[in-house]
TORLUMDREN-62703 format. One record per residue (C-alpha): residue in one letter; chain; x, y, z. Coordinates in Angstrom, 2 decimals, always signed. Example, Ala and Ser with C-alpha at 12.3 -4.5 7.8 and 13.67 -1.06 7.14 Angstrom:
BEGIN
+------+-------+---------+---------+---------+
! rest ! kette !      xx !      yy !      zz !
+------+-------+---------+---------+---------+
!    a !     A !  +12.30 !   -4.50 !   +7.80 !
!    s !     A !  +13.67 !   -1.06 !   +7.14 !
+------+-------+---------+---------+---------+
This chain:
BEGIN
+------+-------+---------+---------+---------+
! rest ! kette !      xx !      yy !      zz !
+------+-------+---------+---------+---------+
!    x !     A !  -28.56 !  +18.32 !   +1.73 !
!    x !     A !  -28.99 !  +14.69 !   +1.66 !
!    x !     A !  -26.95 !  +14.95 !   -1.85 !
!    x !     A !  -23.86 !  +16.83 !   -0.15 !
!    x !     A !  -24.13 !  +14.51 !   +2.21 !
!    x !     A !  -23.69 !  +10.89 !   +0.48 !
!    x !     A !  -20.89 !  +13.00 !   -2.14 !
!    x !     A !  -18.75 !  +13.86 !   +1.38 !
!    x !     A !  -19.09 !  +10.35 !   +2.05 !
!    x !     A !  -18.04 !   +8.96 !   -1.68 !
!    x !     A !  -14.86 !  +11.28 !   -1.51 !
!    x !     A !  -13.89 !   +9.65 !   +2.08 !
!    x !     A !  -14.49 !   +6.42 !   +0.76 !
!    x !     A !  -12.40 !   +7.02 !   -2.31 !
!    x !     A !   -9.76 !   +8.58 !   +0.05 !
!    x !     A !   -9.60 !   +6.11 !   +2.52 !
!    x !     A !   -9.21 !   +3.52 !   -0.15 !
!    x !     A !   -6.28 !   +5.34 !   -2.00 !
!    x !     A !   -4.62 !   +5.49 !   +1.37 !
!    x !     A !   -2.75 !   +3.03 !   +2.60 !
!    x !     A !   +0.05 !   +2.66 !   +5.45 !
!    x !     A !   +2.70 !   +1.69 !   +3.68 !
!    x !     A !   +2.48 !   +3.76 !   +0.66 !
!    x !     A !   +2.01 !   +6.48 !   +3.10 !
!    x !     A !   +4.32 !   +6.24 !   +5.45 !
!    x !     A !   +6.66 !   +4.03 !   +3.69 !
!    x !     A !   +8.83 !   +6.57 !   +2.06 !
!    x !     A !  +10.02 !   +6.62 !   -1.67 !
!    x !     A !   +9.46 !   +3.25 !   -3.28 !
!    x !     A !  +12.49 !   +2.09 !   -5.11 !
!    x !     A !  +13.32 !   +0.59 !   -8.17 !
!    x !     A !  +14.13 !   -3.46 !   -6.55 !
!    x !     A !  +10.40 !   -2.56 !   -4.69 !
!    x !     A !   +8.35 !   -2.49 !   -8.06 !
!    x !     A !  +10.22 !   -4.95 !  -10.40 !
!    x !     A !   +8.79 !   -8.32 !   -9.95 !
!    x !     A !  +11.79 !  -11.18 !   -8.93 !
!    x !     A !  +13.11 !  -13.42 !  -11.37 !
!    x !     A !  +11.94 !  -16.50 !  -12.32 !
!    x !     A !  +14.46 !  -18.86 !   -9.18 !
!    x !     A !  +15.61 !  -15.37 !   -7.00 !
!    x !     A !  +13.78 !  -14.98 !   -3.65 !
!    x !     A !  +10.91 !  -13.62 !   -3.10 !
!    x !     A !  +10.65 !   -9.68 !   -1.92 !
!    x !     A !  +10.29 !   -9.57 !   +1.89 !
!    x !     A !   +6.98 !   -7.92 !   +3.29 !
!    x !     A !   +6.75 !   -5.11 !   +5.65 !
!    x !     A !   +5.31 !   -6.61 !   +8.52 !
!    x !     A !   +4.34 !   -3.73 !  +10.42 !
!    x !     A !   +2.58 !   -2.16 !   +7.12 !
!    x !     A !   +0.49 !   -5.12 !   +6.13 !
!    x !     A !   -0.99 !   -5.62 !  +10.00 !
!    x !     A !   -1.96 !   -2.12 !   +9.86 !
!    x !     A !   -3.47 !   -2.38 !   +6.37 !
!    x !     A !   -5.46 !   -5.70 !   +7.70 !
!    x !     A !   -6.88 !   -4.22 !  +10.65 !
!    x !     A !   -7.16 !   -0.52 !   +9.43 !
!    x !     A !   -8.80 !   -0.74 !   +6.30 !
!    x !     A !   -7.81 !   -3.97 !   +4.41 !
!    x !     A !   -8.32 !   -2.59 !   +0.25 !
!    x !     A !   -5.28 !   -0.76 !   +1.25 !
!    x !     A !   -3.28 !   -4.15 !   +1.46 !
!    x !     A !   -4.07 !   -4.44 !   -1.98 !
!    x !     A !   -2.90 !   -0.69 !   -2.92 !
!    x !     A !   +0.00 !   -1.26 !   -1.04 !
!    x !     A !   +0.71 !   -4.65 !   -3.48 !
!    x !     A !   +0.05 !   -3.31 !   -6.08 !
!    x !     A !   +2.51 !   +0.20 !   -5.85 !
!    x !     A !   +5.31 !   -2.56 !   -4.11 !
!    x !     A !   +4.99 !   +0.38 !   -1.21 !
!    x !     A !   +4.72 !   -2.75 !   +1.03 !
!    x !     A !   +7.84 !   -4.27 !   +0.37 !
!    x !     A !  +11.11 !   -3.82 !   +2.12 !
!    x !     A !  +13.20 !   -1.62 !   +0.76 !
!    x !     A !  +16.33 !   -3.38 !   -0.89 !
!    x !     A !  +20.13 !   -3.68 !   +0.38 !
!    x !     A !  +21.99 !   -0.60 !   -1.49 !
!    x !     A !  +25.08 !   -1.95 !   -2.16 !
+------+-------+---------+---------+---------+
């Protein structure tokens, strides 16, 4: 029992870290989202809303969300 117990609790944990707000409710992550800017163009503007929620949710999903580009605004289309 004990056993079923802690491996419910590993597969939340695992789940919960995975997760993240703006990978999941962020939509389809684009192209401009992943590449990294060029060495003198701007840097990518942040999702506000998305990294509050990751800090006060469940911050490792800041870094999920950083490290997809989920939490980065979607660029112009032009």
């Amino acid at each position: 029992m004990k056993r079923k117990i802690m491996n419910v609790i590993g597969m939340l944990v695992i789940a919960a870290t995975l997760s993240s707000c703006a990978t999941v409710f962020g939509g389809a992550v684009s192209e401009c989202q992943r590449t990294k800017p060029a060495p003198g163009a701007p840097a990518r503007p942040v999702r506000a809303g998305a990294l509050i929620a990751d800090v006060l949710l469940f911050w490792p999903g800041a870094i999920v969300d950083f490290a997809t580009g989920a939490i980065y605004k979607p660029c112009d289309k032009k």
